[in-house]
C-alpha positions as CSV (number, residue, x, y, z in Angstrom):
1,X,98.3,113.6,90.7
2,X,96.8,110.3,89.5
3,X,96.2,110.0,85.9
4,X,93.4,108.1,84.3
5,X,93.5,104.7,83.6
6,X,93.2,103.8,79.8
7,X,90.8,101.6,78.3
8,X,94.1,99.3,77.2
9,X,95.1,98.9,80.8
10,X,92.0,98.3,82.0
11,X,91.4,95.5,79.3
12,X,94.8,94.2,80.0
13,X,93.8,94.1,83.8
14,X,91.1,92.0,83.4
15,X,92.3,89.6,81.3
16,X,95.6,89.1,83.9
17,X,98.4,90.4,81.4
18,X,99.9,92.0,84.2
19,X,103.2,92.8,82.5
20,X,101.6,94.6,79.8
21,X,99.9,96.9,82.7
22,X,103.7,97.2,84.3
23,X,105.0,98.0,80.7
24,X,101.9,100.8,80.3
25,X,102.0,102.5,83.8
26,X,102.5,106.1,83.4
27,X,105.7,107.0,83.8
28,X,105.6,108.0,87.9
29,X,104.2,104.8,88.8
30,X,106.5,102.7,86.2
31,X,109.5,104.3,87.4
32,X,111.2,102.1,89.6
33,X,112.1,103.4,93.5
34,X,114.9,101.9,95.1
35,X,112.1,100.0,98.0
36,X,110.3,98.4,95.0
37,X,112.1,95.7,92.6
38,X,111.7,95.3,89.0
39,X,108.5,93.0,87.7
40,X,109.8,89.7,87.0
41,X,110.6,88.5,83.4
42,X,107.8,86.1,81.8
43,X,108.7,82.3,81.8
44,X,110.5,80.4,79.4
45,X,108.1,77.8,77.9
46,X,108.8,74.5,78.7
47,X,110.1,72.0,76.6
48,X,108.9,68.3,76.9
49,X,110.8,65.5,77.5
50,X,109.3,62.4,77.0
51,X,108.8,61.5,80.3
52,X,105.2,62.2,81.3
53,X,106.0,62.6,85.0
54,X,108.8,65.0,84.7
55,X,106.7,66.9,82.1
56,X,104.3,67.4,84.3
57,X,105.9,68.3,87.1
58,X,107.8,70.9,85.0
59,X,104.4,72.1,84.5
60,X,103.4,72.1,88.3
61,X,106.1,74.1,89.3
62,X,105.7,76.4,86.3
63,X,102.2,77.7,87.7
64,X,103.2,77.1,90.8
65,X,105.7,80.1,89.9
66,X,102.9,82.0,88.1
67,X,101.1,82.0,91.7
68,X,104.5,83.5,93.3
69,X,104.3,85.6,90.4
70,X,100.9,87.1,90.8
71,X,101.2,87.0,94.7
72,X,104.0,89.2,94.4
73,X,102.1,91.7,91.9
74,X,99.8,92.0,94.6
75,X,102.2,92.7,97.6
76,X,103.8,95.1,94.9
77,X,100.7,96.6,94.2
78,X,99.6,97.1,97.9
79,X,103.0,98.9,98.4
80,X,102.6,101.6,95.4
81,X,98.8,102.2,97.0
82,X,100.1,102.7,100.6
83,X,102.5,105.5,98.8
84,X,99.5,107.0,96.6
85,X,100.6,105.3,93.2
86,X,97.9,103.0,92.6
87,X,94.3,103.1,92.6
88,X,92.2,100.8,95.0
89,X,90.1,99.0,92.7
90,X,93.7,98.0,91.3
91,X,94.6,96.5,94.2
92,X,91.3,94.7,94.9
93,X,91.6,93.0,91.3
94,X,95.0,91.7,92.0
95,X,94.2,90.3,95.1
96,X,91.0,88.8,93.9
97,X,93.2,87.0,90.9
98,X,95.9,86.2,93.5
99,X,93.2,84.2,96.1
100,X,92.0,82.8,93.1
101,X,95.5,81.1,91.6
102,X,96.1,80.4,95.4
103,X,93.1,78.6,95.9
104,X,93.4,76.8,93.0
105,X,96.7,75.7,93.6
106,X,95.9,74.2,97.0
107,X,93.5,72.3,95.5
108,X,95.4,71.4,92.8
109,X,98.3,69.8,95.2
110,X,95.9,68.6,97.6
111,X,94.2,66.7,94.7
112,X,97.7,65.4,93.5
113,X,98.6,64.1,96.8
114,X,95.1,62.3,97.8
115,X,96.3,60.3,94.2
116,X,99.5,59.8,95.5
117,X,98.4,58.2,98.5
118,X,95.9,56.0,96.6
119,X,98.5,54.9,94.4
120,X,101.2,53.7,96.5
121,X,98.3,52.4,98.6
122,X,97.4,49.7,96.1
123,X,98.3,45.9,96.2
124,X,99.9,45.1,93.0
C-alpha cells in the first residue's frame, strides 16, 4: 500500500532537497534492496585557493556532480516506480529538475568553451 505523501516532503520536493525526501521516505520505500544503492552523501564545500581558475573550475565540476547527482535521483526514482514504490508525479518532478540542471549545464560548458576559443583566438 502507498502511503500519503506529507506536506514536509512535498515542500522539500519542490524546493530540490532531495536528501531530506530520501531521509523522510516511509520506511518500505527508504529501505534499501540489494538492486538499488544508497543516495549519495552531500558534497564537501569547497575551499578557495587563490587561484581564480582553479577555483572555478572546482566549482564547475562541483555542479557538474550535482547534475550526476540529480540524474541519478531520477534513474533511482524511475526504478522504485517500475517496482510500485514511488508515485508518478514523483518521478515527473525529478525528471523535470534533472532536464533542467542538464540543460543548464550544456549551456553552461558550451558558453565556457565559445570563451575559450575567443580567447586563445586573440592577437596579443
Amino acid at each position: 500500500m502507498i502511503e500519503p505523501v506529507s506536506a514536509d516532503m512535498r515542500l522539500a520536493q519542490l524546493l530540490g532537497e532531495d536528501d531530506l525526501l530520501l531521509a523522510q521516505a516511509p520506511a518500505a520505500a527508504a529501505a534499501p534492496s540489494p538492486a538499488s544503492p544508497a543516495p549519495a552523501a552531500a558534497p564537501a564545500p569547497t575551499e578557495l585557493t587563490g587561484n581564480a581558475f582553479e577555483d572555478i573550475l572546482s566549482k564547475a565540476i562541483g555542479s557538474l556532480n550535482d547534475v550526476s547527482r540529480s540524474e541519478f535521483y531520477a534513474n533511482q526514482l524511475f526504478t522504485q516506480y517500475a517496482r510500485g514504490e514511488a508515485e508518478l508525479q514523483d518521478v515527473v518532478i525529478a525528471n523535470a529538475k534533472m532536464s533542467v540542471m542538464v540543460q543548464l549545464a550544456v549551456t553552461a560548458v558550451n558558453s565556457a568553451v565559445g570563451t575559450f576559443k575567443e580567447i586563445t583566438g586573440m592577437q596579443i
